[in-house]
C-alpha positions in Angstrom: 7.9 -13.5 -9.7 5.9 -12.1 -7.1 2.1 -11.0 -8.1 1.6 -7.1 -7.7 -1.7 -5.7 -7.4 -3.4 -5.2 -11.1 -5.0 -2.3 -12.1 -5.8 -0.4 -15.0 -4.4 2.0 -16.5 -7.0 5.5 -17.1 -5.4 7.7 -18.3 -1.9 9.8 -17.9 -2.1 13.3 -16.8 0.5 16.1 -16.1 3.0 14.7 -13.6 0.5 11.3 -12.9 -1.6 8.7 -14.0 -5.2 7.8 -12.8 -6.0 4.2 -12.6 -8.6 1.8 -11.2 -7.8 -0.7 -8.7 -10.3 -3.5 -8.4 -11.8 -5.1 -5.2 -9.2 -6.4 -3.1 -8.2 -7.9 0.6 -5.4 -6.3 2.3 -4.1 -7.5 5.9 -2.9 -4.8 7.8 -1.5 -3.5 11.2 -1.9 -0.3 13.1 1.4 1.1 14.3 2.2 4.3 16.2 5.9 5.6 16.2 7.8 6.9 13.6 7.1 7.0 10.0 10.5 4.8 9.2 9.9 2.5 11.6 6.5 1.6 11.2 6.9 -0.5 8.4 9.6 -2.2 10.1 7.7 -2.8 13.4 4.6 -4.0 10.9 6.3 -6.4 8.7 6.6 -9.0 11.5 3.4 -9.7 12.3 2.0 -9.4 8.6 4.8 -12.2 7.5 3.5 -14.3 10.6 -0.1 -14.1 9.8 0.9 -15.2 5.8 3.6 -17.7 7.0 0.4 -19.4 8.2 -0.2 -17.7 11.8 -3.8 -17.6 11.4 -7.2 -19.5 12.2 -6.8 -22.3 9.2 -2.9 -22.3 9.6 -3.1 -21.2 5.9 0.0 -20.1 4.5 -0.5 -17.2 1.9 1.6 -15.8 -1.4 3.5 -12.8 -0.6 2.4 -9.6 -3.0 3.5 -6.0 -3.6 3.6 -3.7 -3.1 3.3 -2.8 0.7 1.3 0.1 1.7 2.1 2.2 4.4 -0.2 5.4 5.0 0.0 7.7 8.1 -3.5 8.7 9.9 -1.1 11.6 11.3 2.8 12.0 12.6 2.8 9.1 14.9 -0.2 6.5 13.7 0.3 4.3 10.3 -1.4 1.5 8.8 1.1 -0.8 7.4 -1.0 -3.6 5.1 0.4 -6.3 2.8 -2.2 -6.9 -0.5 -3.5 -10.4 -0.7 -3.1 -12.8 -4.1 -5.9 -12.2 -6.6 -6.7 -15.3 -6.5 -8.2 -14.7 -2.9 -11.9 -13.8 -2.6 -13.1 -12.3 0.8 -14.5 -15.4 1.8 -11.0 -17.3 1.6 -8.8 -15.2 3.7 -8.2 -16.2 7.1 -8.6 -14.8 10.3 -6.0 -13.7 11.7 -5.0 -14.9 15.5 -3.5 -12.8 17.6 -5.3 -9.2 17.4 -2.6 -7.6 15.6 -3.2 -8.2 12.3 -6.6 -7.1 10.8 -8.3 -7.7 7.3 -9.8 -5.5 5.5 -12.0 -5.4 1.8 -11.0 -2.9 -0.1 -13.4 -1.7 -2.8 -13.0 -1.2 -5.9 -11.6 2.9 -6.5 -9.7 5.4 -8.5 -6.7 6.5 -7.7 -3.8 8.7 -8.6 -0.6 7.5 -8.6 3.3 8.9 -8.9 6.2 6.3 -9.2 9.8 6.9 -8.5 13.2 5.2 -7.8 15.8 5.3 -5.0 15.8 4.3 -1.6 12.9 5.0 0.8 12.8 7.8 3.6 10.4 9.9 4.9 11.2 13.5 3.3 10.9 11.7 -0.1 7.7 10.3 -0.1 6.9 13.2 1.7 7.9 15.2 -1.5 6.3 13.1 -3.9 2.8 13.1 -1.9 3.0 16.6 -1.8 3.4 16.7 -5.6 0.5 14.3 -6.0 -1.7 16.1 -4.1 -0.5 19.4 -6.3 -0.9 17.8 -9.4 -4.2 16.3 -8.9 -5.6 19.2 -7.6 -4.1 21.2 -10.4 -5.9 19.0 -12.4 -9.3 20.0 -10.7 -9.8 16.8 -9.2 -10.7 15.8 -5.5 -9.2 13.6 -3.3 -10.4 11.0 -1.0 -9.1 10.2 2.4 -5.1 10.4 2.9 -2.3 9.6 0.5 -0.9 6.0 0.4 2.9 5.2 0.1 4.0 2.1 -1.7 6.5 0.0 -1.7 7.4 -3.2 -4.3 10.9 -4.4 -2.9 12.8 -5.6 -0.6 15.2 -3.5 1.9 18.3 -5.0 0.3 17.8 -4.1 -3.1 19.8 -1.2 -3.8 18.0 1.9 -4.4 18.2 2.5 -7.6 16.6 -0.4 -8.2 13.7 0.4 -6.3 10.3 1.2 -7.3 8.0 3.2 -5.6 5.0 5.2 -5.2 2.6 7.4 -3.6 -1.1 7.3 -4.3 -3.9 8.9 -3.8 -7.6 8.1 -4.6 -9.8 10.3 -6.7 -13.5 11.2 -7.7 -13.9 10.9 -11.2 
């Protein structure tokens, strides 16, 4: 089964629930072009660099979800969470200049999840919800919402699960 990034659970709220995400490692790429394709044109590299294209030839557990966030229309960030297990100090460099790592501290963040198949007008929907609800909720947000995604392609869509997240001051 593959690992998913833990958190825990806050509290639920009116259309969302607030949770707190420990410190992590994420790899991730820096794509312009189209919403779609950017997590397309990212998943290569990031499966190279855990297939074991990296300084110490390590290869590394896949994880979900993947996270995809857009900086605006044409620039994402496309980053693949790594195991748990993995401390700061034991993730490799990666080779190549594509792929970057990153720690990620520990935050708060709101979250939404949903099935069906992925496209832009629907996480576009369900960030835009988010946003509404948290803000409804007289909370702020930090930085720019985060979309997520646990499976593969080929699994039909009504088995997917997603989400979009944002973090939070609490």
């Amino acid at each position: 089964m593959t690992e998913k990034l833990p958190y825990e659970l806050i509290e639920c709220r009116d259309g969302f629930e607030l949770r707190h995400y420990p410190r992590h490692v994420v790899a991730e790429v820096n794509i312009r072009g189209d919403f779609m394709q950017a997590g397309s044109a990212a998943f290569g590299p990031l499966v190279s660099y855990i297939s074991g294209r990296n300084e110490s030839s390590q290869k590394i557990a896949m994880t979900a979800p993947v996270l995809q966030t857009s900086t605006d229309a044409s620039t994402h960030v496309v980053s693949f969470v790594m195991p748990s297990d993995m401390k700061p100090g034991d993730v490799p460099n990666p080779t190549g200049g594509v792929v970057n790592t990153r720690v990620v501290e520990p935050t708060n963040m709101a979250a939404i999840r949903f099935g069906g198949g992925w496209n832009e007008e629907r996480f576009t929907g369900f960030a835009e919800k988010l946003v509404s609800s948290v803000k409804a909720a007289g909370l702020e947000t930090v930085g720019e919402v985060q979309f997520a995604r646990f499976d593969p392609p080929w699994k039909p869509g009504f088995l997917k699960h997603n989400e979009v997240l944002i973090e939070v001051n609490l």
